[in-house]
N, C-alpha and C positions, 0 to 999 in steps of 0.2 A: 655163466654168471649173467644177471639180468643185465640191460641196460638201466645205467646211473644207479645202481648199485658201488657200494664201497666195501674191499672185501674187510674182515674183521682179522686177520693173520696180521704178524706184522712186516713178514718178508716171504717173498716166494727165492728157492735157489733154482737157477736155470742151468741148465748142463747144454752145453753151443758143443756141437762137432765141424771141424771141418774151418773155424773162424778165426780169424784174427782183425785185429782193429783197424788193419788196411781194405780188409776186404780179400785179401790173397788166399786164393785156393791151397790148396795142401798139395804135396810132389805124390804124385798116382802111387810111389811105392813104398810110399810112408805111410802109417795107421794114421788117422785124421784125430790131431789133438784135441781133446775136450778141456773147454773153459769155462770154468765155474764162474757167474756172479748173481751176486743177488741184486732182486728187484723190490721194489716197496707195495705194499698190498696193503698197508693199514693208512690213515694219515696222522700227524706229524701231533706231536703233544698238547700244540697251541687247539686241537679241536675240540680239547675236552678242557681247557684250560680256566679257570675259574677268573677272572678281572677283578682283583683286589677292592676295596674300597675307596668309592671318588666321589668326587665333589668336595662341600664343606665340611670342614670335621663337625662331628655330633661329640666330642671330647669335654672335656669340664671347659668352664668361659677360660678364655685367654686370660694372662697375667702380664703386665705390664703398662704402660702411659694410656691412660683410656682418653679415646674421640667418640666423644658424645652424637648423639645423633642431633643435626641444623646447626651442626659449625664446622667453618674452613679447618679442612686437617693439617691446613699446611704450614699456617703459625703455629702450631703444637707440635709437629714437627719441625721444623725449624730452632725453636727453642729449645731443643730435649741434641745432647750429645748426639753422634754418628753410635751406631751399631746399637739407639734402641730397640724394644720390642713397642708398636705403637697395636692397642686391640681397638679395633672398630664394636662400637657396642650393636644388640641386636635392633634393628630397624634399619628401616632406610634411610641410607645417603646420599642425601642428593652434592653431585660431584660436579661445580660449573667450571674448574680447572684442574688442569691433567696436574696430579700427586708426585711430587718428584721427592723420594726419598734420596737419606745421604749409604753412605759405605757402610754396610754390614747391618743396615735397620732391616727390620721384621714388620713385614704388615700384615695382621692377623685381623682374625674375626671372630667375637663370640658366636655360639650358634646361632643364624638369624639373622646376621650382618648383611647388608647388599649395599652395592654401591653400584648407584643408576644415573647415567650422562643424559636422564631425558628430563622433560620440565612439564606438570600438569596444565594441559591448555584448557582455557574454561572462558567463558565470554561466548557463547557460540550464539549466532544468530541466521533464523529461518532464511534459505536464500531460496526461490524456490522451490523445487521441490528436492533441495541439498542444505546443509547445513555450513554457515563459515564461518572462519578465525581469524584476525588481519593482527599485524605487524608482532608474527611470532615466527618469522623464517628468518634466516643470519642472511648478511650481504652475498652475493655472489660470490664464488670461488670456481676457481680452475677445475674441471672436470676430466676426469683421465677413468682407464678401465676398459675393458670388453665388455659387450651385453651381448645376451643372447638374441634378444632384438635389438641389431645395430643398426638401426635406422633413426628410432627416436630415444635407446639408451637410458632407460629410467634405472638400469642400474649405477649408474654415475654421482647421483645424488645421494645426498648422507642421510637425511633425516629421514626417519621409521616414526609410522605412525602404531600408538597401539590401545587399542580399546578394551580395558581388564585385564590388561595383558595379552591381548590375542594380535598379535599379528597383522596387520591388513596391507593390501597387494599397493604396491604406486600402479596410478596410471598416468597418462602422459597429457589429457587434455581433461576440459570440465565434461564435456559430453563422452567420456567413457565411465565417468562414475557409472558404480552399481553396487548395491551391498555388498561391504565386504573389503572396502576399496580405500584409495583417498587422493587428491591432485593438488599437488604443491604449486602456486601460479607464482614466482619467483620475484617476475617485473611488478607484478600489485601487491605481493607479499601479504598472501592471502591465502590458505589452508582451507579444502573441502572436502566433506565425508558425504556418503549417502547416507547414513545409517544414524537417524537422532542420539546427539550424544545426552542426552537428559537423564540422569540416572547413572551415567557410568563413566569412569576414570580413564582418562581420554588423555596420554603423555605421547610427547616429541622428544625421539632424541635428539640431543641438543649438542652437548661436550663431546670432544673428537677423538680424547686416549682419559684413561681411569689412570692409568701409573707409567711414568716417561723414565725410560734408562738413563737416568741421571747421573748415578754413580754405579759401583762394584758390587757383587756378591753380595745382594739383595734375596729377603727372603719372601717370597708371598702367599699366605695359606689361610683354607676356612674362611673367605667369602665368597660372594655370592658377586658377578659383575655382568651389568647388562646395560641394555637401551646406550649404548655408545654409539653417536655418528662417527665413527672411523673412516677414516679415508682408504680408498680402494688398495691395496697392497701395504694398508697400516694397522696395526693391533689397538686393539682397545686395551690392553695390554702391551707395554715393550719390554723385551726381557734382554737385560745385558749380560755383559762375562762375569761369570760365576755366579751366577742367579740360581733361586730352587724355586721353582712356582709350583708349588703340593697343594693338592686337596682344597683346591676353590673348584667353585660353577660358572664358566664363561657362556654367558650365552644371551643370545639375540641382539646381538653388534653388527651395525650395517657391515661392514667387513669382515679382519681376520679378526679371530678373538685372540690368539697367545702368537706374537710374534716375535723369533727371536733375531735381533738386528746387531751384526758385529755382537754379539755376546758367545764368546767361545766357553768352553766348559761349561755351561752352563744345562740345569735339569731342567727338565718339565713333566712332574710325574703323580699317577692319579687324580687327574683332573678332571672333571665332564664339559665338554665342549663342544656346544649343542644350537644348531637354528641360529647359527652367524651366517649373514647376508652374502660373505662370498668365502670364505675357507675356514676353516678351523685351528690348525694352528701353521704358521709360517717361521722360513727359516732362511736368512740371507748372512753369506760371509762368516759363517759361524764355527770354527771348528773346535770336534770332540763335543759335542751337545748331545746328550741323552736324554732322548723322549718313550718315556717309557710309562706303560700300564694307564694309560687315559683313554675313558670312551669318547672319541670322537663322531660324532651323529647328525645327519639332517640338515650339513649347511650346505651353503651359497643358496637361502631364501629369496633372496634379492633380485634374482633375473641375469648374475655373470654367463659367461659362455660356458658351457657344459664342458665341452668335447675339447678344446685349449685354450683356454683363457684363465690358469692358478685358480680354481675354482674346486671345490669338493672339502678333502678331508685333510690332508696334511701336505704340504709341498713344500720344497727344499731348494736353496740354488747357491752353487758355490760354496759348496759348505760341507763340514766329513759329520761322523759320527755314528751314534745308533737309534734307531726306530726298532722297539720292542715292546711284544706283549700287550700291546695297542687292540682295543675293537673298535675298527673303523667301520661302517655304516651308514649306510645308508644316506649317502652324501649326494648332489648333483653335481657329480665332476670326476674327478679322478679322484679314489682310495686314495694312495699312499705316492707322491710324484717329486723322483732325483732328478732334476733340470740344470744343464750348463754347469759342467764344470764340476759337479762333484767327484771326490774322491774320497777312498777309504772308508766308501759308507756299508751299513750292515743295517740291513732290514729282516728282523728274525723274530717268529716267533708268535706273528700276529694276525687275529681275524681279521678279513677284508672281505666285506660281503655286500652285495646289492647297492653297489654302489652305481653312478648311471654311465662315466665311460671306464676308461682300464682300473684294474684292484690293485694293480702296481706298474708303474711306470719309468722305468732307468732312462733317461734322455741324454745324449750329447753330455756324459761323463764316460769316468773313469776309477775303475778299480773296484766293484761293486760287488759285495756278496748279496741274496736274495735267497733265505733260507728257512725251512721247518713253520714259511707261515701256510694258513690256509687261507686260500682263495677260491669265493663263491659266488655265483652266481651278479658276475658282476656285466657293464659294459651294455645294457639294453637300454640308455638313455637315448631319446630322440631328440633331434632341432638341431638347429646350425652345425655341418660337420661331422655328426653322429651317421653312419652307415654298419654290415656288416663285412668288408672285407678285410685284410688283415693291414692294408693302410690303416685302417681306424683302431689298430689295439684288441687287445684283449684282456684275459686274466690276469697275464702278466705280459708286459710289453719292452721290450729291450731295444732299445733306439740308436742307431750308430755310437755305438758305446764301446768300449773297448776292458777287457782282464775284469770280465764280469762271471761269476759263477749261481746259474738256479740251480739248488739241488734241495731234495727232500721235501719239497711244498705238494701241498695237496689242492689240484687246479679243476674243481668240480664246475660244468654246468654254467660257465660263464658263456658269453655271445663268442667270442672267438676262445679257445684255452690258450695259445701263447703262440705273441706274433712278435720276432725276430724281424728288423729292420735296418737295411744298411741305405741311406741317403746324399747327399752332399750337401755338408754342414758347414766348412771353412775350417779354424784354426781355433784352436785351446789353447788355456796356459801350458796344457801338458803334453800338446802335440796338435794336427790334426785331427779333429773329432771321423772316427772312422771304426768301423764295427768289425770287432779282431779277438781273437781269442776268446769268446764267448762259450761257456759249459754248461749246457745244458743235462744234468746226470739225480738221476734218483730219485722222479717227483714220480707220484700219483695220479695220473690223468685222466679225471672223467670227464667224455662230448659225448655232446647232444648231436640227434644227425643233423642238424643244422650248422654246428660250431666246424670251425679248422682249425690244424696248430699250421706252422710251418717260416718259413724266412720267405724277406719279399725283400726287393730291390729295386733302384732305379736306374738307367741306361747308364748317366755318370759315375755309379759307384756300385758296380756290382761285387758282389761277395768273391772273396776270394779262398783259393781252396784252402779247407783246417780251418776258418776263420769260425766258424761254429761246429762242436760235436754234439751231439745227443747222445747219450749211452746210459745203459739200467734205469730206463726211465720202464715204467705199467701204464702201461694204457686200457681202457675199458669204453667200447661202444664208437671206438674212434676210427675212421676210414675215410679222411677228407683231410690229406696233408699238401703243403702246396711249397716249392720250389723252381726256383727261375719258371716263374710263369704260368706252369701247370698245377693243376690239381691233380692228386696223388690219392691212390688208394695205399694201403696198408703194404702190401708187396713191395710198391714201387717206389715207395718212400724209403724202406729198408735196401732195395735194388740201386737206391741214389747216392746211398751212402751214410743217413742216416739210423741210428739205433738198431743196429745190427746187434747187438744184444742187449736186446730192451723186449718185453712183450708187449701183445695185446691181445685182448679176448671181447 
């Protein structure tokens, strides 16, 4: 079979003579028992999987308490019982404070709905050869976050600048302006572009969240929410317990776009969440939360830390539940990331592709299944942190984690295909963070001759023996595995003790 190649079967059976799962040779005057098992040669259902319909409904107009477009929602809200349906009519809403619905209301949208935390700046005068706008920046505020340039940090600040809609870069002084750009000067509170704004719709965002977890099992669906300065580790969005966030468009919020905070049981599904400043959707203290079938795409715009700084496509901390069916893409930072403390979580089922560090990431938790997703071509982000060995992650990355199982994933063509990691982390709710019983069984394995799979350790906390197996895994094009220290070819990795009965071709 070629290299990176994926074969089209759905299992190969392998017939082992002579093996058992210890390793132990067979007694000279015993016939040498054969053991069947099968291996996986096709990949996992999620690769052919079709992503439901996201974003805003295109359904008939919502029915219920209409909010007109250029008025506060929140007296009409307010006046209307707990557990209305309130519909956003189609146009733009301009939103200059965060929406606090009450217990069991519905905030819908007819088609064409948006609601934008930015404010159109206009007054601009020749500065020059720049353009500026005075006393349209908020007072100073506390700065917190990782950047990727952590020196002068322009990821920290809130406000996006956008011209038509397009996007433009912060820079950090007036002398880096250049097309395309723009410099918030804070102390004179005074905004600069390169690029004449004459002719074109020139907004800031302004407002910090679109809708605040006010109360209970809140429904939110079919709009459209963007240009929010959200605060670094805050949603332009908060989603509490028992919330449904369906089928809206979150996207281009200095931060996370959907975060769920303390809201246990609560959904978040079919949604596109797209070109957020630093993650896509977030998830703190939450348990039993299902995020399920939303394309998540293209964020941390903003300049966060690629390689560890909650940056990329969806992260999680302290918190159980399910990640499904999800296409994550093309994010700068980490696909899909369990950090501290999770338990009881299940990650199945979902693309993770070309994202710029690992496509999945288990951290310093507990109890973890990671299953039937595919994983591609992920982990070739460069800057702060970002290298190729298997400290920096892979495909899939298992971090002193403990009663974690990968099995049946399809781990093509990524920078490393799966790097096992045992460190010295301290103390969990749920013990010692320390990497223990980890199963690696039944994935699909395409490397590049460049990529490795293998476990790596550090002096204080080396692996212990059983604490990781690999068995019936397929491997294809792979011969660069590495344990305590070394690199491994193909022989010597199965002579170590792993995947004794697993192939490769």
């Amino acid at each position: 079979m070629r290299r990176g190649a994926v074969a089209a079967a759905g299992a190969a059976v392998l017939m082992l003579s002579g093996c058992s799962d210890t390793g132990t040779a067979p007694e000279p005057s015993k016939a040498p028992p054969t053991v069947t098992v099968t291996v996986p040669t096709a990949p996992p259902a999620a690769a052919a999987a079709v992503l439901g319909p996201t974003g805003p409904s295109t359904a008939k107009p919502c029915s219920g308490t209409a909010i007109a477009v250029g008025v506060d929602p929140q007296p009409i809200i307010d006046a209307a019982p707990a557990g209305t349906t309130f519909c956003f009519a189609k146009g733009l809403h301009r939103i200059t404070r965060a929406i606090r619905p009450r217990q069991k209301d519905t905030l819908a949208g007819d088609p064409g709905a948006v609601l934008s935390g930015a404010i159109r700046l206009t007054g601009w005068a020749r500065n020059g050869s720049v353009w500026s706008v005075q006393g349209v920046l908020p007072p100073a505020y506390p700065l917190k976050g990782q950047c990727e340039d952590n020196k002068t940090n322009p990821c920290q600040l809130g406000e996006q600048l956008f011209v038509d809609g397009n996007h433009l870069t912060r820079v950090m002084s007036r002398a880096q302006l250049k097309p395309g750009t723009f410099y918030g000067d804070y102390t004179a509170n005074i905004v600069y572009v390169a690029d004449e704004p004459a002719g074109h719709v020139v907004e800031m965002s302004r407002t910090r969240t679109a809708i605040e977890k006010s109360a209970d099992d809140v429904t939110v669906t079919g709009l459209t929410i963007e240009h929010f300065a959200s605060k670094p580790q805050g949603g332009a969005v908060q989603v509490g317990t028992g919330w449904k966030v369906t089928g809206n468009e979150v996207r281009r919020n200095h931060a996370v776009g959907i975060m769920v905070i303390e809201g246990d049981n609560a959904e978040v599904s079919r949604n596109t969440v797209a070109d957020n400043g630093q993650l896509g959707i977030g998830q703190y203290k939450s348990a039993g939360v299902k995020i399920t079938a939303n394309l998540v795409s293209r964020n941390n715009t903003d300049g966060f830390w690629i390689a560890d700084w909650e940056s990329g496509g969806i992260k999680s901390t302290r918190s159980s539940g399910e990640v499904s069916g999800n296409d994550i893409v093309a994010n700068k930072g980490v696909g899909m990331w369990s950090d501290i403390a999770e338990y009881d979580r299940r990650i199945t089922g979902n693309r993770i592709r070309d994202n710029a560090a690992d496509g999945i990431r288990y951290e310093i938790s507990y109890a973890g299944v990671i299953d039937q997703n595919v994983v591609q071509h992920n982990g070739f982000g460069t800057g702060r942190g970002s290298g190729g060995t298997l400290w920096d992650g892979g495909g899939i990355n298992v971090n002193t984690s403990s009663d974690v199982q990968v099995r049946g994933n399809l781990i093509q063509d990524n920078r490393n295909a799966l790097s096992i990691q045992s460190r010295t982390r301290g103390d969990g709710p749920r013990g010692t963070y320390v990497l223990r019983n980890v199963l690696v069984e039944g994935n699909l394995v395409v490397m590049s001759e460049e990529s490795t799979l293998g476990v790596v350790e550090n002096k204080r906390s080396p692996t212990q023996p059983g604490s990781v197996t690999f068995r019936r895994n397929s491997y294809q094009g792979a011969d660069r595995f590495a344990y305590r220290g070394r690199t491994m070819t193909w022989p010597e990795w199965q002579q170590s003790g792993f995947d004794k009965d697993s192939v490769s071709s």
